[in-house]
N, C-alpha and C positions, 0 to 999 in steps of 0.2 A: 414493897417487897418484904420489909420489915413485919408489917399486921401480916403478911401472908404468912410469913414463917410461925408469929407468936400463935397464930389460928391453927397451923396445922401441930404446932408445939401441944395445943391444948386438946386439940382429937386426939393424938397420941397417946395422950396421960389419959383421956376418958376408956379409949379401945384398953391399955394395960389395965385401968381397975374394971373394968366392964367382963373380962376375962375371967373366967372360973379356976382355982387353982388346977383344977384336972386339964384345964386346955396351956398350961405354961408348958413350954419348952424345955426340955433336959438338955444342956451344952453338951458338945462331944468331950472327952477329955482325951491325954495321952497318949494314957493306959486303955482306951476303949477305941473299938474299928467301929462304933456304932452312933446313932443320938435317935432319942424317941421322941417322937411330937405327937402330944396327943392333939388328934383333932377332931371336934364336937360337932357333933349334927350343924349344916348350917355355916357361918362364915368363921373363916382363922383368920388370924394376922401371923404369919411365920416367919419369922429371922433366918434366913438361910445360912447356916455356917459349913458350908462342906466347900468343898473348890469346884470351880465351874460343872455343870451338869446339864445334859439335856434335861428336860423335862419330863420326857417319857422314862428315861434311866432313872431319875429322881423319882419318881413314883412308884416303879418297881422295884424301887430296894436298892437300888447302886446301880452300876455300870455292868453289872455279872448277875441281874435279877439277883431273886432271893436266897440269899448265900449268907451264910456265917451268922444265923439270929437276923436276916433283913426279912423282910416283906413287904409283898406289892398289892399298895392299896389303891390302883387303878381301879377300879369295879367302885368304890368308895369316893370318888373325886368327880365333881363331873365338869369342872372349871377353876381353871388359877388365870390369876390375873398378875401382871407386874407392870412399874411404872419405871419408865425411864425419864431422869430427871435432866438430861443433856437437850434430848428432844423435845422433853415438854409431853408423852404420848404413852396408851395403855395399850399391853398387851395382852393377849389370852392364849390359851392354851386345853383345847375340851379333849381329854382322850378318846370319847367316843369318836370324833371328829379325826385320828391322828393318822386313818390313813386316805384322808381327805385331801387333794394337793391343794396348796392356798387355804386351809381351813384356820391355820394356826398360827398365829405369828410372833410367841413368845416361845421362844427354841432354846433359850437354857434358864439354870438358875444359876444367879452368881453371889457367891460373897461380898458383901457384907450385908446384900438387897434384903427388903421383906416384901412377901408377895400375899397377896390375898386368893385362901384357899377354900372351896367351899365343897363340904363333904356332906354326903349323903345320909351318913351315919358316924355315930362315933365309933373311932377305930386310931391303935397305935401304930403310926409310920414309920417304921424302925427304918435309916439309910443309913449305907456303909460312907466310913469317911472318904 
């Protein structure tokens, strides 16, 4: 369990320096209702810092679509992934797919997780906190 952990310790550290500074994350702060993520053609690694969220709400900008400086970069996403580490097991999440019943079976994002996001283009994910 131990080589498992210092393994995925050392992908970790590869994905952070592998990251172009345009694809870092801006924290939310305070003072701000917002956080920007940029995300690059291709695959993200995202830290989610906002409090629990569908998915579909997370991608269009918050809970109230695109309000207050957010935007919904649905059309720009075409799969997120996240791993629940209780189970042992990966979920996804395609928006094409979102009114698919049984297409989807990662149904929110939560604090403190990072989920694997892979955009189509690059484009700024503004969400409200």
């Amino acid at each position: 369990m131990i080589a498992a952990g210092a393994a995925l310790a050392g992908l970790i550290a590869m994905v952070a320096v592998a990251l172009p500074a345009s694809a870092q994350t801006t924290p939310p702060t305070t003072a701000s209702a917002t956080q920007t993520i940029h995300l690059v053609t291709g695959w993200n690694l995202v830290g989610w810092l906002h409090s629990t969220m569908s998915v579909g709400d997370a991608l269009g900008g918050g809970p109230n679509g695109p309000a207050n400086g957010t935007n919904d970069v649905t059309a720009s996403v075409d799969v997120v992934w996240g791993f629940d580490s209780p189970s042992q097991t990966w979920s996804a999440y395609f928006p094409a797919a979102a009114s698919i019943p049984g297409a989807n079976d990662l149904k929110q994002l939560k604090s403190p997780n990072g989920y694997f996001v892979h955009a189509t283009a690059d484009v700024n994910w503004i969400v409200a906190n």
